[in-house]
C-alpha positions in Angstrom: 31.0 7.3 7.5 30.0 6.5 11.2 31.4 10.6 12.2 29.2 11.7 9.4 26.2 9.6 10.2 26.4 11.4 13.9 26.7 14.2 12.2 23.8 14.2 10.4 21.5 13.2 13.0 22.9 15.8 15.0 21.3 18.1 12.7 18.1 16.6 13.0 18.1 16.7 16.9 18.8 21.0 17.2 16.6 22.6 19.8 16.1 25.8 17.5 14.2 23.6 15.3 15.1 23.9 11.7 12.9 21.4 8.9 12.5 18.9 9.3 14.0 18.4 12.6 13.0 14.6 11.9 14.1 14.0 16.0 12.9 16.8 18.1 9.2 17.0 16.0 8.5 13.5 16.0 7.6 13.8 19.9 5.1 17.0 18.9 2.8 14.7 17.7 1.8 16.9 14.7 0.9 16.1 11.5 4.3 15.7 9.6 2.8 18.4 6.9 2.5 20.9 9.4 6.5 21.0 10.7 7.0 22.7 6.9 5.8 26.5 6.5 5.3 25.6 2.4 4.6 22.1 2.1 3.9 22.0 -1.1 7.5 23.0 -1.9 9.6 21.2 1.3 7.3 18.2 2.2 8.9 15.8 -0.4 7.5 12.1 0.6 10.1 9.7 -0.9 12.9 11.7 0.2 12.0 11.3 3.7 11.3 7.9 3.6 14.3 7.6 2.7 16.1 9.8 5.3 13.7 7.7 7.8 15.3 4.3 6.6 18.9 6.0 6.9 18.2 6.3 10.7 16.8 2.8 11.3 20.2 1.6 10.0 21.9 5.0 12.2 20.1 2.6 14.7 21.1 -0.4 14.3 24.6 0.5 14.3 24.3 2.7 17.3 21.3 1.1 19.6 20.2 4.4 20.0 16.8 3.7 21.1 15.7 7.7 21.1 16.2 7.2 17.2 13.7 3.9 17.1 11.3 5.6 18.2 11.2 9.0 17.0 11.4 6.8 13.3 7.9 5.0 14.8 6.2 7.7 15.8 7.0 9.7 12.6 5.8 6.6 10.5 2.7 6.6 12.6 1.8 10.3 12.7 2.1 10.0 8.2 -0.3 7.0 8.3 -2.7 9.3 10.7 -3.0 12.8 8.4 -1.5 10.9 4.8 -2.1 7.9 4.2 -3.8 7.5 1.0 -6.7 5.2 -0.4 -4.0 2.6 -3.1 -2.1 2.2 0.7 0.6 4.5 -0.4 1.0 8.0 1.4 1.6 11.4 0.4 -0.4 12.9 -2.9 1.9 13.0 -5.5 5.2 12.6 -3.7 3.8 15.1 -1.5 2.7 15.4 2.2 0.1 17.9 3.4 -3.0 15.8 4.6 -3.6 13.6 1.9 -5.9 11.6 3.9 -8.2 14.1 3.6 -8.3 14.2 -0.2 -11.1 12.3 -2.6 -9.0 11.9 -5.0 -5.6 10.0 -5.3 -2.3 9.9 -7.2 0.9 8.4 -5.6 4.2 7.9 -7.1 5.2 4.6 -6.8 8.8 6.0 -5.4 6.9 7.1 -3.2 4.9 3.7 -2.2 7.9 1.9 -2.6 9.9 3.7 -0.1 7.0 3.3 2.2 7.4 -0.5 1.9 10.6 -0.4 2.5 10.3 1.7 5.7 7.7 -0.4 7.3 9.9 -3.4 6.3 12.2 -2.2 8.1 10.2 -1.7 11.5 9.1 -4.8 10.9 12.7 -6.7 10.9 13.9 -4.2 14.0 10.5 -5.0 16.2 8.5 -8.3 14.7 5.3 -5.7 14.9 3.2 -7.4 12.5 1.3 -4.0 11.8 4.1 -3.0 9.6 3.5 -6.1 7.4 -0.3 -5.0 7.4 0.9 -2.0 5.9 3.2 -3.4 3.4 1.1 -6.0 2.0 -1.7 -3.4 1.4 1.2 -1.0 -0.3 2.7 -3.7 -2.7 -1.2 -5.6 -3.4 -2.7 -2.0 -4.3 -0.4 1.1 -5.2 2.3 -1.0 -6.1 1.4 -3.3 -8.4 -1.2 -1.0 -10.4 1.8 1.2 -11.1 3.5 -2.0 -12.9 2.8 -2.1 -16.4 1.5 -5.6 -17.5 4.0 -6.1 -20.6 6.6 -5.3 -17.9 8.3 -2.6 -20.1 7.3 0.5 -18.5 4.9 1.7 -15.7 3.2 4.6 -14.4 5.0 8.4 -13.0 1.6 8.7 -10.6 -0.8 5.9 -9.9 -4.0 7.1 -9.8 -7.4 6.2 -7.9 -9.3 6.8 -11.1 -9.4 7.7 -15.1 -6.1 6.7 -16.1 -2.6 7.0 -14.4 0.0 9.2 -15.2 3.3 7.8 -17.6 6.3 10.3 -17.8 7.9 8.3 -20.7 10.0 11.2 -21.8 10.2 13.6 -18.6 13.5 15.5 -18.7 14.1 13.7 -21.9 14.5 10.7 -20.6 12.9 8.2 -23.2 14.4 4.5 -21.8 14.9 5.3 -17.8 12.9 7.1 -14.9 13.3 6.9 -11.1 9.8 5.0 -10.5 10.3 2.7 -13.4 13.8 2.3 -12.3 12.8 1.7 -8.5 9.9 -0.9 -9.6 12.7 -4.3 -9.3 13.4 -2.9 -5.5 10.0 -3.3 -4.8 9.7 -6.8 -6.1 12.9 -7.3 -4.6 11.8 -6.1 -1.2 8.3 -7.9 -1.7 10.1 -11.4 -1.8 12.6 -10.3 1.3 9.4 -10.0 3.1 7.4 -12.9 2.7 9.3 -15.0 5.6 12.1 -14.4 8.0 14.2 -16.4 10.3 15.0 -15.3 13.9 16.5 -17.8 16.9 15.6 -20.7 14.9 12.1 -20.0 14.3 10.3 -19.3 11.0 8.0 -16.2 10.8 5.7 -16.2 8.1 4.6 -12.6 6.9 3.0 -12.4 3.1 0.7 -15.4 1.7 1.4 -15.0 -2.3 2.4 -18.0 -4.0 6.4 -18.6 -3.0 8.9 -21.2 -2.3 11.1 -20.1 0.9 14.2 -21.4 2.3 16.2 -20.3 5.0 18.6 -21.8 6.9 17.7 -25.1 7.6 14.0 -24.2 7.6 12.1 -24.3 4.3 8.7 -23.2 3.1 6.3 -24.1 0.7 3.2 -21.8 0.1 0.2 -21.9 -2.0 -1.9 -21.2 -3.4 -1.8 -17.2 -2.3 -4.9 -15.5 -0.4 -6.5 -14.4 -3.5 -9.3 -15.1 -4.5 -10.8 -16.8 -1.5 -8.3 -16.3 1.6 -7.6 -20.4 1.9 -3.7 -21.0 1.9 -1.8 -23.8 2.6 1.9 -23.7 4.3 3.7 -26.7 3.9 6.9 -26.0 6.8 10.1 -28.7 6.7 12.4 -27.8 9.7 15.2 -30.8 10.7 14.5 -30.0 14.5 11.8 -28.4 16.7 11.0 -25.4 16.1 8.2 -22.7 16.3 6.0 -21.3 13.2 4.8 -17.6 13.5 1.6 -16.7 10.9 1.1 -12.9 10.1 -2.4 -12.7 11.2 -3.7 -9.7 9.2 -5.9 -7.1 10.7 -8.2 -6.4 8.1 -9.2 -10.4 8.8 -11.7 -10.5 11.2 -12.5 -14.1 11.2 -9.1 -16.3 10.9 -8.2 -20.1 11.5 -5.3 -21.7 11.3 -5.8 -25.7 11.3 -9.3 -24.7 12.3 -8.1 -22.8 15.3 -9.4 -19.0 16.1 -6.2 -17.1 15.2 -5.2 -13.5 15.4 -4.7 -10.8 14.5 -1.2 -10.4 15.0 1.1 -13.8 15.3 -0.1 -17.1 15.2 2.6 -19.4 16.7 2.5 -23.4 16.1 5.1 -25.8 16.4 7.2 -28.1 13.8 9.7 -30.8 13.5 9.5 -32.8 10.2 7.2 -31.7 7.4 4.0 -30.2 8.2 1.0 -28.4 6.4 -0.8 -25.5 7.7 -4.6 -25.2 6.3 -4.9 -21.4 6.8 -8.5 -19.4 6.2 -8.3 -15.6 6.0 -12.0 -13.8 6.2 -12.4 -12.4 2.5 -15.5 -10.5 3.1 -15.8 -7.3 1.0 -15.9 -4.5 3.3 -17.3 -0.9 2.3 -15.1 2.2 3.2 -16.1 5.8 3.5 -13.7 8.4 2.3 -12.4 10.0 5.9 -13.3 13.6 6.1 -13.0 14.6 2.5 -12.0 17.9 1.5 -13.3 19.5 -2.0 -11.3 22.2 -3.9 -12.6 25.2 -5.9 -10.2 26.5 -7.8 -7.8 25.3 -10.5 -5.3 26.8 -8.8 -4.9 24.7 -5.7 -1.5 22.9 -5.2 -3.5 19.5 -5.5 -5.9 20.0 -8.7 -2.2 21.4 -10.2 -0.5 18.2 -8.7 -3.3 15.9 -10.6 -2.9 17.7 -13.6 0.6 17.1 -13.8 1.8 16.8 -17.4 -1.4 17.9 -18.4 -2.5 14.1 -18.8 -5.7 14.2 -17.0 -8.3 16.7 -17.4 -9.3 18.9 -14.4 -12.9 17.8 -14.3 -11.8 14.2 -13.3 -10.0 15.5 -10.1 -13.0 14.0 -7.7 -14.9 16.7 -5.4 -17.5 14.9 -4.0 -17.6 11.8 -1.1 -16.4 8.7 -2.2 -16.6 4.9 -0.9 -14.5 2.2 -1.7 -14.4 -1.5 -1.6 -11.8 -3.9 -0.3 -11.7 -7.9 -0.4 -9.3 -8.7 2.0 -6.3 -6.2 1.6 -7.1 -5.6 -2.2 -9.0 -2.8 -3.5 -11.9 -3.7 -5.9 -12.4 -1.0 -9.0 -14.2 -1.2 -12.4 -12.2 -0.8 -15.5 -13.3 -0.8 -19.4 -11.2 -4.0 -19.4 -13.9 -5.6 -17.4 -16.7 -3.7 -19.6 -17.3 -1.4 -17.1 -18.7 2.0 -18.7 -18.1 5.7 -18.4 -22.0 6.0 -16.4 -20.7 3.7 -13.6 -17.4 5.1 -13.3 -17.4 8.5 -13.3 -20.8 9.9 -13.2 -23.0 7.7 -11.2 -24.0 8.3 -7.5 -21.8 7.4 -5.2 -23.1 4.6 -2.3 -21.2 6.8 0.9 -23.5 6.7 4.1 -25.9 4.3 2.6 -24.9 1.7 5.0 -23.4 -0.5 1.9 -22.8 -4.2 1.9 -20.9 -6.1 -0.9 -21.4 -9.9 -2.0 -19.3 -11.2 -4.2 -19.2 -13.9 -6.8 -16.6 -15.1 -9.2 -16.9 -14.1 -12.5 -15.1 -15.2 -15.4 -12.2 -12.8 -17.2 -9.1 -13.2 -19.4 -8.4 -9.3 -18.9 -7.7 -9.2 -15.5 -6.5 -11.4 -12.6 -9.2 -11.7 -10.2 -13.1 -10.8 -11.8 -16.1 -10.9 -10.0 -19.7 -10.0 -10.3 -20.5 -7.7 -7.0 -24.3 -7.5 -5.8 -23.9 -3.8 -3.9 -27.2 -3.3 -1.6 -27.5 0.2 -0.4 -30.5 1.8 1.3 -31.5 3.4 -1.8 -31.7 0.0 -3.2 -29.3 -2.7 -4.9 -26.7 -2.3 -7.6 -25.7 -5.3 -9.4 -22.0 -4.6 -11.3 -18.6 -6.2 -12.6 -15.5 -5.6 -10.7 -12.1 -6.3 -10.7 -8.9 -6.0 -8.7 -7.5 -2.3 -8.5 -3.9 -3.6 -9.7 -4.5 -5.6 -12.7 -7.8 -3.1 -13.7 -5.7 -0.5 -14.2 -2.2 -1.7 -15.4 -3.1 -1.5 -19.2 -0.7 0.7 -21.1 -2.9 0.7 -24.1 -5.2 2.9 -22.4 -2.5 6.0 -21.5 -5.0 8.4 -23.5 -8.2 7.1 -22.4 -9.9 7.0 -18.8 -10.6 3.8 -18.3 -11.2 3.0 -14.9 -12.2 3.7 -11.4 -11.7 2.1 -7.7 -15.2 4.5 -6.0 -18.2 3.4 -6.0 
């Protein structure tokens, strides 16, 4: 296995540059679409993910450093040119500058390889960017794509109308490869929420969990949502250090009442201790970055939203969009919520209006996390129900019905 390993990466290192050529273009700096003559038809995302995670294990067999960071440089050239809006990448398990699209649809192979990768990073190097990157993966693409009876979930999540179930494809009626993948993300999701290195406990995710390992134990709760306070309750038999995850997207942060972050937060434990952390939940309105719009019915990605002919081509968005985020979550509107078709789909969108967002909790049994947004814009104020993207749009009762929408 080792001899083949080297020989594979051999392949991927040739100075005559065949695709992908994962080692010698990651140093080009070009957008990873671009090192494909067709990407439509050789850009795959999922399967490079995966070949990615091959080489950080390549690497940590090896130490070959020049493998490290090709991997890093490849995972941030992706997040540059296609990265998408659910925190997944690639526009239906392709890449070719998805960044750049209005609309969305991501397989959640595709976001759950991309957890998995950054994971990854994050174990080799303790970055805490990667865990940025995976919490806003699992929060948002992830866990939309989950159906809430748990028997089923989507082929392609979507940004809005409805997401995409291939219950059936290649007549498969009981098993397919996203479905099939979904446990590996939960699986991964729970690997990731704290690690143990030299002794010390590193604290990465803040959902609701009960961690031990080694001698070191954690108890956290009650998760960042709603309102970004989370206690940590740490038991270690002997001195040792506690790292928080301070999250970027947190631009005010205190741990025990103390300025933290972003990036690690280190305190120190011997005993039992509890940790008051306060995460800055403050909506935040995002433009759409450099959106492209699409004529014809015949380009690759109006063809890649219609996939299985599920969604009608006048729902693929071609106008600027904005979006809302309370903490790492996306916000959306959904019929469960009451939201209508006006709002959703036909209303004016708030992009360059210099938007700000107030929330208040409202009341729901539909959804997780409900509340009533006051949007003032500088054409005036829109007052609207919203709801967190995941459990907005995870409704499998809706498959022949647009239902919701994460732009405002």
């Amino acid at each position: 296995f080792s001899d083949f390993a080297r020989e594979i990466v051999a392949y991927w290192n040739r100075p005559n540059d065949p695709i992908p050529n994962y080692l010698q273009n990651a140093f080009t700096h070009k957008p990873f679409a671009d090192w494909y003559p067709d990407p439509p038809k050789w850009a795959k995302v999922y399967e490079t993910l995966s070949c990615l995670d091959g080489l950080l294990e390549y690497y940590r067999v090896t130490g070959d450093k020049h493998v490290l960071e090709a991997v890093t440089l490849i995972r941030d050239e992706i997040i540059a040119s296609d990265a998408n809006l659910v925190g997944s990448v690639g526009f239906n398990d392709i890449f070719n500058h998805a960044t750049a699209q209005n609309s969305v649809i991501s397989e959640p192979c595709d976001v759950i390889h991309w957890m998995r990768l950054n994971y990854e990073l994050f174990a080799l190097t303790a970055d805490a960017k990667y865990m940025d990157t995976f919490e806003d993966a699992f929060l948002n693409g992830f866990l939309a794509g989950v159906y809430r009876d748990g028997t089923w979930g989507a082929r392609g999540v979507r940004s809005h109308g409805r997401h995409y179930t291939a219950k059936g494809q290649a007549g498969m009626q009981h098993n397919h490869c996203c479905v099939d993948n979904m446990p590996r993300g939960y699986m991964n999701m729970a690997q990731a929420i704290a690690a143990e290195k030299d002794g010390n406990l590193y604290v990465s995710l803040y959902s609701e969990a009960s961690v031990k390992i080694g001698g070191l134990r954690a108890e956290i709760s009650p998760g960042l949502i709603p309102d970004g306070k989370v206690a940590v309750k740490v038991f270690s038999p002997k001195p040792a250090k506690v790292f928080f995850r301070i999250p970027a997207w947190s631009r005010n942060t205190f741990v025990d009442g103390a300025k933290a972050g972003p990036g690690w937060f280190e305190a120190r434990v011997e005993g039992e201790k509890t940790f008051a952390l306060a995460f800055d939940m403050t909506p935040v309105v995002v433009d759409s970055k450099n959106p492209e719009t699409h004529s014809t019915k015949k380009d690759w990605t109006v063809i890649r939203w219609c996939s299985g002919k599920e969604m009608p081509v006048e729902m693929y968005r071609q106008t600027p969009v904005a979006t809302i985020k309370c903490g790492p979550i996306l916000l959306a509107r959904s019929k469960l919520i009451g939201s209508t078709d006006e709002e959703m789909f036909k209303a004016e969108s708030i992009i360059g209006k210099h938007a700000v967002c107030r929330l208040s909790p409202a009341a729901s049994d539909a959804v997780d996390y409900a509340w009533n947004a006051e949007i003032k814009t500088d054409a005036g104020t829109i007052r609207t129900k919203v709801c967190d993207y995941a459990s907005g749009t995870d409704d499998p009762s809706y498959d022949n019905e647009r239902f919701f929408s994460l732009y405002f």
